[in-house]
TORKOL-4160 file (C-alpha; in steps of 0.2 Angstrom, whole numbers, padded with zeros to 4 digits, m for minus):
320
<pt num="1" X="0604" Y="0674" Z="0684"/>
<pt num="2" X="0598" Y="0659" Z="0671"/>
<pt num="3" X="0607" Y="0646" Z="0668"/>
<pt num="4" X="0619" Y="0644" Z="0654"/>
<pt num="5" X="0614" Y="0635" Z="0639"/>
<pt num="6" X="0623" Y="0621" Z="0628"/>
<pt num="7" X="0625" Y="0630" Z="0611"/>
<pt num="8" X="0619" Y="0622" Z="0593"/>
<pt num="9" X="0634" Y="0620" Z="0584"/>
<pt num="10" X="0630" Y="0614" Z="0562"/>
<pt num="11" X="0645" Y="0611" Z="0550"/>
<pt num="12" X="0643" Y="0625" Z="0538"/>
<pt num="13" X="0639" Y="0620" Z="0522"/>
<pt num="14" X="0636" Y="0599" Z="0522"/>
<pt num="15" X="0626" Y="0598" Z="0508"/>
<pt num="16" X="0639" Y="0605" Z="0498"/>
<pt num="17" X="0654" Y="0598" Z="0503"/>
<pt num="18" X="0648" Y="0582" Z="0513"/>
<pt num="19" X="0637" Y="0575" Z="0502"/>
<pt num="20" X="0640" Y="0567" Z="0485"/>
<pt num="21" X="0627" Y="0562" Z="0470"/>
<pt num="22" X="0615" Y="0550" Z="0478"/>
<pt num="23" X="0625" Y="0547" Z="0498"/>
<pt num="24" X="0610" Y="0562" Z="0502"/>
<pt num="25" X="0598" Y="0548" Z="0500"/>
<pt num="26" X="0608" Y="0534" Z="0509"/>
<pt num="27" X="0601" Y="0532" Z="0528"/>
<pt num="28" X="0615" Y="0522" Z="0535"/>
<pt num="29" X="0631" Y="0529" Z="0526"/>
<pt num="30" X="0646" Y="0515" Z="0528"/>
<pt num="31" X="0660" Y="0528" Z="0519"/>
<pt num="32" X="0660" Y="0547" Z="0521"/>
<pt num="33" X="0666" Y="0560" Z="0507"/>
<pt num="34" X="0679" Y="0575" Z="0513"/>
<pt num="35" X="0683" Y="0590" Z="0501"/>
<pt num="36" X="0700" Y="0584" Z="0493"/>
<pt num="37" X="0708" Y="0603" Z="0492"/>
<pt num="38" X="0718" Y="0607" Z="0507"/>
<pt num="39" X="0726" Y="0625" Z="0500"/>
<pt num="40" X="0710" Y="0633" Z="0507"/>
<pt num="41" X="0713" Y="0647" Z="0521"/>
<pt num="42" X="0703" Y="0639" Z="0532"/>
<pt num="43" X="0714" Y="0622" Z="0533"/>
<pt num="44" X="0732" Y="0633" Z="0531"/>
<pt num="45" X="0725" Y="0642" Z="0546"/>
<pt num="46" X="0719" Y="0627" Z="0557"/>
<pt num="47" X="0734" Y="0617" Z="0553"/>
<pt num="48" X="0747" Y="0628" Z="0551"/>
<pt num="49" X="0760" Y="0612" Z="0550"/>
<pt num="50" X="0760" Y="0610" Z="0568"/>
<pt num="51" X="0756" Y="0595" Z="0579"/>
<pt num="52" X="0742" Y="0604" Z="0588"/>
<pt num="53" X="0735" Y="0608" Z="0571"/>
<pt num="54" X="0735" Y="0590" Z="0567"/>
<pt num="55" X="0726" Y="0585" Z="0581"/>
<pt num="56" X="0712" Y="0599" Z="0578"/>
<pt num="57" X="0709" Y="0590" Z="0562"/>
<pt num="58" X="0708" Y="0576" Z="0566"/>
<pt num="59" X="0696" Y="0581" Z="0579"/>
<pt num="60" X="0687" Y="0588" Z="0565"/>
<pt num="61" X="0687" Y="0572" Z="0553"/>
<pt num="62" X="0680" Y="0561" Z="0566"/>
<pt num="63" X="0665" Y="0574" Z="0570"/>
<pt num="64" X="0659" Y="0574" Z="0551"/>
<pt num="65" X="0660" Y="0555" Z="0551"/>
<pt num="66" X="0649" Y="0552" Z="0567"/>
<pt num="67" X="0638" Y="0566" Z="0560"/>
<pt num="68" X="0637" Y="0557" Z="0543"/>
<pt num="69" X="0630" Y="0540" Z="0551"/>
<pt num="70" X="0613" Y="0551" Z="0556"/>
<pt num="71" X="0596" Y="0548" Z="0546"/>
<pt num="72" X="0595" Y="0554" Z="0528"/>
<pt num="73" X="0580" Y="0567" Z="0530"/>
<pt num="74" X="0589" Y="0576" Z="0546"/>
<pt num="75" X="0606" Y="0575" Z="0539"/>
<pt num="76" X="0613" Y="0595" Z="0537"/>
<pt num="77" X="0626" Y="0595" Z="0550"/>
<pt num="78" X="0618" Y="0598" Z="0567"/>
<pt num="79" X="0628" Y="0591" Z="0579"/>
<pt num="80" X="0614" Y="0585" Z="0589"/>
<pt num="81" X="0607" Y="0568" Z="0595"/>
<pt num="82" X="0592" Y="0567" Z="0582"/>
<pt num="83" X="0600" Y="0577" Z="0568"/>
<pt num="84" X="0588" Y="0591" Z="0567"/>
<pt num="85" X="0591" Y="0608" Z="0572"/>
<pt num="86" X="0578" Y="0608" Z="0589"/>
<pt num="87" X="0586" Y="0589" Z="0595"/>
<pt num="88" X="0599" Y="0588" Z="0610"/>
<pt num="89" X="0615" Y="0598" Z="0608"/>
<pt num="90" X="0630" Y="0588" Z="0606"/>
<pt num="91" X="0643" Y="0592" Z="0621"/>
<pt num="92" X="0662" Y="0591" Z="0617"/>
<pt num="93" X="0660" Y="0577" Z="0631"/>
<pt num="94" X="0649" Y="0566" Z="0618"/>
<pt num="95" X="0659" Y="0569" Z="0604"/>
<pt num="96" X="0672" Y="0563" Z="0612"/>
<pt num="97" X="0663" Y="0547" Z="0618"/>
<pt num="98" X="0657" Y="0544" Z="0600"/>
<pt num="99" X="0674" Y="0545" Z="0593"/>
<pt num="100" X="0687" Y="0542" Z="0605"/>
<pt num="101" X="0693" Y="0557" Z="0604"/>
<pt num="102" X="0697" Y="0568" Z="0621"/>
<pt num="103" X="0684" Y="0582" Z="0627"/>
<pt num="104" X="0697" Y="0594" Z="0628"/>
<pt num="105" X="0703" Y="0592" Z="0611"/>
<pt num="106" X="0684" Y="0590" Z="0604"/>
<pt num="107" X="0682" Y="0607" Z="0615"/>
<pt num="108" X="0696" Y="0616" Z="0607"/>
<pt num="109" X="0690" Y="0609" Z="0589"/>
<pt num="110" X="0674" Y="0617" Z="0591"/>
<pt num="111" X="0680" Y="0633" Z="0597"/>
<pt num="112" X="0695" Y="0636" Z="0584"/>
<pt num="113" X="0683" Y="0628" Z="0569"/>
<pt num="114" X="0668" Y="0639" Z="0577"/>
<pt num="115" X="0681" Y="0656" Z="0576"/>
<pt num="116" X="0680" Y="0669" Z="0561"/>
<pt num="117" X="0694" Y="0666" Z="0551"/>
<pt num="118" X="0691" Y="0647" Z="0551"/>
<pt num="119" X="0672" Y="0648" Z="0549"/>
<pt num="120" X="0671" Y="0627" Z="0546"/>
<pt num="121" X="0655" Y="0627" Z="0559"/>
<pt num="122" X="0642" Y="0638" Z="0565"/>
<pt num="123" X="0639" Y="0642" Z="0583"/>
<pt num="124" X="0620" Y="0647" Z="0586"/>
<pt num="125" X="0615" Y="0654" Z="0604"/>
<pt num="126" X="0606" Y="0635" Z="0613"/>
<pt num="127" X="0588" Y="0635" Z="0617"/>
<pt num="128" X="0582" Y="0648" Z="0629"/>
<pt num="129" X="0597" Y="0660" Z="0628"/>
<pt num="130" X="0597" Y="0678" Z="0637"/>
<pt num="131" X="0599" Y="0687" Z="0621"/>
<pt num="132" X="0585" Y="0695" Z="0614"/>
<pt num="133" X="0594" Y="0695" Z="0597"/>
<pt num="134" X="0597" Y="0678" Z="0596"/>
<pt num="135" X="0593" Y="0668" Z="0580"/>
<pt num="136" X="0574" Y="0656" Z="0585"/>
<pt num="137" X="0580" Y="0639" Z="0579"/>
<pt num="138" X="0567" Y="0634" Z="0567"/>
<pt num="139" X="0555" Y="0619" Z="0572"/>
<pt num="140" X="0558" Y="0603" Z="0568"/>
<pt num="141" X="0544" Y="0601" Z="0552"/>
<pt num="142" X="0530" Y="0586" Z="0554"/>
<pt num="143" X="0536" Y="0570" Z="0548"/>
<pt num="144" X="0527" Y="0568" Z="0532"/>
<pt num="145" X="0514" Y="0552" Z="0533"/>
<pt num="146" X="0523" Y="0537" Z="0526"/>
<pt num="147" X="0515" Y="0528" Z="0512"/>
<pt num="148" X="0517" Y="0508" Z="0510"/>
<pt num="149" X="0530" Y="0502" Z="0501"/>
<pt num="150" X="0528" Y="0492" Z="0484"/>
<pt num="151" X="0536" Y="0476" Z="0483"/>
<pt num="152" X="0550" Y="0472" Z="0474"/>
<pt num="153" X="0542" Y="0461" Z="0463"/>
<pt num="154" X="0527" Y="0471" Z="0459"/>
<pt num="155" X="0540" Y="0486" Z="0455"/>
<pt num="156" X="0548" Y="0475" Z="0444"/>
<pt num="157" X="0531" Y="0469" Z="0433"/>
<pt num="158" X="0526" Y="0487" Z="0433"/>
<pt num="159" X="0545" Y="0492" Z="0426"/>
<pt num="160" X="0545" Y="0476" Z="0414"/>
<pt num="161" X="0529" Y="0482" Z="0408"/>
<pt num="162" X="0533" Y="0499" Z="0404"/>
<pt num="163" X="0549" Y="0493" Z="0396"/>
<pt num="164" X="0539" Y="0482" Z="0384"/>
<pt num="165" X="0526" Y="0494" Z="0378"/>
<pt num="166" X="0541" Y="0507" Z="0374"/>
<pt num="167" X="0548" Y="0494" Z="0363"/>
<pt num="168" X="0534" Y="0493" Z="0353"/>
<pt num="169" X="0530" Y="0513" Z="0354"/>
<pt num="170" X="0546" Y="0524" Z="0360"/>
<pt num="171" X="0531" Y="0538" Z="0364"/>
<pt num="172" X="0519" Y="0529" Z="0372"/>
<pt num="173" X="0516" Y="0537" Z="0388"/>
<pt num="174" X="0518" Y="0528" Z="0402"/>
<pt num="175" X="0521" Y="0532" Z="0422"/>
<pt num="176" X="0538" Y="0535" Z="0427"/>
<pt num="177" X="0534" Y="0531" Z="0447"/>
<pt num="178" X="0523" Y="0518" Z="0453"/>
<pt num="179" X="0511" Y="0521" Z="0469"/>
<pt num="180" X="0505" Y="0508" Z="0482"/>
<pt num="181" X="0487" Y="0514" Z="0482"/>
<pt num="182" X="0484" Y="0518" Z="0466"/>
<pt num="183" X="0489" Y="0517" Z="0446"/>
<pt num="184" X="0499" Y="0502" Z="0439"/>
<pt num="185" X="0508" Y="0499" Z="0457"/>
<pt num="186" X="0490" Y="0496" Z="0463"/>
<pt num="187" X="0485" Y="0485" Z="0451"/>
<pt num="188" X="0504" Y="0476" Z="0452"/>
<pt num="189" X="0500" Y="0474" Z="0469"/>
<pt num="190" X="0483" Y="0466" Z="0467"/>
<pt num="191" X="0489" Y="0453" Z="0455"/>
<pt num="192" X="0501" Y="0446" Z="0466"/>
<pt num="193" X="0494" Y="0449" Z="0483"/>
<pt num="194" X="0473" Y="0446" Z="0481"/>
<pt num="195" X="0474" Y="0435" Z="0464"/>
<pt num="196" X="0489" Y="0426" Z="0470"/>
<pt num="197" X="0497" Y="0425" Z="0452"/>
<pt num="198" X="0515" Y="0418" Z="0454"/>
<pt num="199" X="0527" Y="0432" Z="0447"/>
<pt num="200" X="0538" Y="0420" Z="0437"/>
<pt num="201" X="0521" Y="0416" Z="0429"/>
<pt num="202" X="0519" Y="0434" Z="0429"/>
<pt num="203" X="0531" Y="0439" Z="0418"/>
<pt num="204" X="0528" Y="0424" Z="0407"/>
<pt num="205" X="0511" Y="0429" Z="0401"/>
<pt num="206" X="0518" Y="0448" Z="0400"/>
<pt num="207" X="0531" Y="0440" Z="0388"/>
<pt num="208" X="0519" Y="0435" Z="0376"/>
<pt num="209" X="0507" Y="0448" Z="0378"/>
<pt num="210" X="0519" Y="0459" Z="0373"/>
<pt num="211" X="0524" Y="0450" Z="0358"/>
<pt num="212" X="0506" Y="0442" Z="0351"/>
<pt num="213" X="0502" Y="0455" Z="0335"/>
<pt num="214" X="0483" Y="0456" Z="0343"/>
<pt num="215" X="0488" Y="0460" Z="0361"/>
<pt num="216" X="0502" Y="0469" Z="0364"/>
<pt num="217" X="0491" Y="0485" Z="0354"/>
<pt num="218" X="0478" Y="0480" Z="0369"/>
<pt num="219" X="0489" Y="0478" Z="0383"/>
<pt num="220" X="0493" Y="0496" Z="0387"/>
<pt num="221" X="0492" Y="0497" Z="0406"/>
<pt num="222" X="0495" Y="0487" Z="0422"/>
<pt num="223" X="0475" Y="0487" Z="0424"/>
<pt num="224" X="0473" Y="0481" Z="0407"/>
<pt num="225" X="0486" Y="0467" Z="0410"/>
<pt num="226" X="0478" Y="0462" Z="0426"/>
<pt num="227" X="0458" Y="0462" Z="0418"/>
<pt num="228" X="0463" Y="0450" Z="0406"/>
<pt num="229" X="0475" Y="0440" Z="0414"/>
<pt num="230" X="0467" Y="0424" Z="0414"/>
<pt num="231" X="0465" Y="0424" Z="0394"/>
<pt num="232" X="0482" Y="0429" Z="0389"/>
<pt num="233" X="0487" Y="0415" Z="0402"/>
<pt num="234" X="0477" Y="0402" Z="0392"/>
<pt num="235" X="0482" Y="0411" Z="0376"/>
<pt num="236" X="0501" Y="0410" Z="0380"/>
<pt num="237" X="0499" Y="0390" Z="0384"/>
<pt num="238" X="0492" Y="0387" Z="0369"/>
<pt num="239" X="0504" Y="0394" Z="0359"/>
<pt num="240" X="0520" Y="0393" Z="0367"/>
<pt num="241" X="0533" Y="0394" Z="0353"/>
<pt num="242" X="0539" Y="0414" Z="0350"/>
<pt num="243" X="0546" Y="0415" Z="0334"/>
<pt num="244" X="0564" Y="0414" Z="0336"/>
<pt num="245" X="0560" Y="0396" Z="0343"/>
<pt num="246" X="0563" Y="0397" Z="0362"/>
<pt num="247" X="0544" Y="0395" Z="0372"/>
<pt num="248" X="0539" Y="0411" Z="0381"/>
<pt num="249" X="0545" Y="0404" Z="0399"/>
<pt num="250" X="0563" Y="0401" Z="0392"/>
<pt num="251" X="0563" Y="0418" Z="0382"/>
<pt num="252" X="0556" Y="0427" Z="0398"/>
<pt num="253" X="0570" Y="0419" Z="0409"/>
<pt num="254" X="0583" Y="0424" Z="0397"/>
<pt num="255" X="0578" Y="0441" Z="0398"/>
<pt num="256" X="0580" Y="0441" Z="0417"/>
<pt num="257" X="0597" Y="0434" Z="0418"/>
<pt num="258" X="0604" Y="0445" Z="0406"/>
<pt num="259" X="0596" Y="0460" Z="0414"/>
<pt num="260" X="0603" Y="0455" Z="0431"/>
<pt num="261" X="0619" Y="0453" Z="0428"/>
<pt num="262" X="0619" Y="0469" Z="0418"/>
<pt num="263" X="0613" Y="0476" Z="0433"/>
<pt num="264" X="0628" Y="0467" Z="0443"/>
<pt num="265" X="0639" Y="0473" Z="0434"/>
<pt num="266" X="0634" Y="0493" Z="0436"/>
<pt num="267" X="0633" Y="0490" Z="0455"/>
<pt num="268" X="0650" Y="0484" Z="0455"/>
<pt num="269" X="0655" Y="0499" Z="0445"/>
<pt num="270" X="0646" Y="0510" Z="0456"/>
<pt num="271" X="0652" Y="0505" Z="0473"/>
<pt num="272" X="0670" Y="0507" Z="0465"/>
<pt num="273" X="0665" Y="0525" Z="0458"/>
<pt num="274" X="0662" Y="0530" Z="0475"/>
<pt num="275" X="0675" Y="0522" Z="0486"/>
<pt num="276" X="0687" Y="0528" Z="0474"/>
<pt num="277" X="0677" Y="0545" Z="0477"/>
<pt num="278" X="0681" Y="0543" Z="0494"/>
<pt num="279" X="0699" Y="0542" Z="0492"/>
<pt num="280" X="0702" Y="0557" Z="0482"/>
<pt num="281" X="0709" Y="0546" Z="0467"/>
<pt num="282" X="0694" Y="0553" Z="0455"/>
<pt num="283" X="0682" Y="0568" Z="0456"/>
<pt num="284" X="0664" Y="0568" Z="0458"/>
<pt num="285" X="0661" Y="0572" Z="0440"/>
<pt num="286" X="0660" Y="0552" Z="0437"/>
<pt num="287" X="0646" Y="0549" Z="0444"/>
<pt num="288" X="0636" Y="0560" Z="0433"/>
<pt num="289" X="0648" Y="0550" Z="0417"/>
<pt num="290" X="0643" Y="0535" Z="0423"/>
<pt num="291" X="0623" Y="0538" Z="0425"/>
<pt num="292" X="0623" Y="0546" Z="0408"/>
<pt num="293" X="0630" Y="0527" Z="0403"/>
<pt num="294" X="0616" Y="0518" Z="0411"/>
<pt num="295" X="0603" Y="0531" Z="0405"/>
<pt num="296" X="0611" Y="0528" Z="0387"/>
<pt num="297" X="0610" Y="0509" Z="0389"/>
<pt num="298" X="0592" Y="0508" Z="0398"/>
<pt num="299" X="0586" Y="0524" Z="0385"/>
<pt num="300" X="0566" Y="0516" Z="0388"/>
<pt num="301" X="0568" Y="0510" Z="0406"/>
<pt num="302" X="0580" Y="0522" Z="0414"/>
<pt num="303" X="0572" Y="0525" Z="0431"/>
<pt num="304" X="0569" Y="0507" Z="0437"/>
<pt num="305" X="0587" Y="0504" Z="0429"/>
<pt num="306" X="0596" Y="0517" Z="0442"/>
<pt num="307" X="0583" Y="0509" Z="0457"/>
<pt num="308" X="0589" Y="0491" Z="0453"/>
<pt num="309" X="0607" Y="0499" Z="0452"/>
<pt num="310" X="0605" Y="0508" Z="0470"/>
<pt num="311" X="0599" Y="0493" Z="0478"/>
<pt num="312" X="0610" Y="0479" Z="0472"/>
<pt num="313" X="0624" Y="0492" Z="0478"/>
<pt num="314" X="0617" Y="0492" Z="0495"/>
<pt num="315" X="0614" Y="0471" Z="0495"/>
<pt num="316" X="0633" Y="0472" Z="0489"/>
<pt num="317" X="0640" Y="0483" Z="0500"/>
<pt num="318" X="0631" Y="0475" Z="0514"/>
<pt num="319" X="0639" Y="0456" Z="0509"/>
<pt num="320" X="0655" Y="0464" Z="0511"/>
């Protein structure tokens, strides 16, 4: 007779109830979200006011928040070592390692929340059971083939950039992601790794190019920018004064404090949006209120506005 095999158990639905606005995205999760609503049948029936129902929940609470500290690209629920639906089956025994929890109250979790008329998580058949019937679990797809990462700074030159040109031509066409081997991210790249140019300096000469009457109509692309660097770095040294009487290095590093503090400010706002998510003190609605903000005050540079956001919430989330 073959031997038993550990059944796959998934949290039904994650995606939809587990997962809010951009935490899909987040690798190492330090808060998890929980549906707020607990008149379903599903939570009368576990509960059912009783101590036993308590502790069944809890159980159940503690599961989703181990599961919600696995990778981003794997995370759908599998309650298994890797994330993915082929990886090592989680035991009541490790759940109960990894949350402190008891095995035979994990064990009785997964069997009242795997039953019908709970239906919280799905119990597939484990790898090589008997039945012919049984559900194949579908392989693990191959890891897609990572590209290099662009540099904060270079991202940043490329996002000034495009800012600029759509100051002086809301319809100019300009790329709205930027690639380490190719296009403006290339080029970005090139100019501060192989020419060695300083960023600071950078953004100096991109300050004027954009506002000199003959270059900012010539200066139309990263490539551009870089091929003719060493003039417009000459040209901007010769003429340092911008019209409203600051020099291009003091107008260029106004713009960048005023920038990132605005960008301080919407991290701060974020992280409270979504710890008070967390709480059940607001809905997940003001998330999408509070991107339609930054889109409205970033209308020409939107998409490098929500990435410096993301990451400045990380950076402060991380500083505690």
């Amino acid at each position: 007779m073959p031997e038993d095999r550990v059944p796959v158990y998934q949290v039904r639905d994650w995606a939809e109830y587990f997962e809010i606005g951009k935490s899909a995205g987040v690798d190492t999760k330090s808060y998890q979200t929980f549906p707020n609503r607990q008149d379903g049948l599903g939570y009368i029936r576990l509960t059912k006011n009783t101590a036993e129902g308590e502790r069944l929940y809890g159980c159940f609470v503690a599961m989703v928040i181990t599961l919600g500290k696995q990778p981003a690209r794997y995370r759908n629920g599998w309650l298994t070592a890797d994330g993915t639906p082929t990886g090592e089956p989680y035991t009541a025994s490790d759940l109960a390692l990894m949350t402190r929890m008891t095995e035979e109250g994990m064990q009785a979790m997964l069997n009242r929340c795997s039953s019908k008329d709970i239906d919280w998580i799905v119990k597939h058949p484990g790898t090589g059971d008997p039945k012919p019937d049984a559900p194949e679990v579908p392989p693990d797809p191959p890891e897609p083939k990572k590209q290099p990462i662009l540099s904060d700074d270079a991202l940043s030159l490329c996002d000034c950039l495009s800012m600029k040109i759509r100051e002086n031509d809301p319809k100019a066409k300009v790329p709205a992601d930027f690639c380490y081997t190719t296009g403006w991210g290339r080029d970005a790249r090139l100019l501060l790794e192989t020419d060695g140019r300083p960023y600071d300096e950078a953004l100096q000469v991109m300050n004027f190019a954009s506002s000199d009457d003959f270059w900012k109509s010539n200066i139309l692309s990263m490539g551009k920018f870089r091929k003719q660097y060493t003039k417009l770095l000459l040209q901007s040294k010769r003429r340092p004064n911008t019209p409203d009487g600051e020099t291009a290095e003091e107008k260029a590093e106004r713009q960048r404090q005023t920038y990132a503090a605005t960008i301080e400010d919407y991290a701060k706002e974020y992280n409270g949006i979504l710890y008070r998510i967390e709480l059940g003190v607001v809905e997940k609605s003001c998330l999408d209120e509070f991107w339609r903000k930054v889109r409205d005050n970033f209308p020409k540079n939107a998409d490098a506005a929500e990435r410096a956001i993301n990451k400045r919430a990380k950076e402060l989330e991380k500083e505690g």
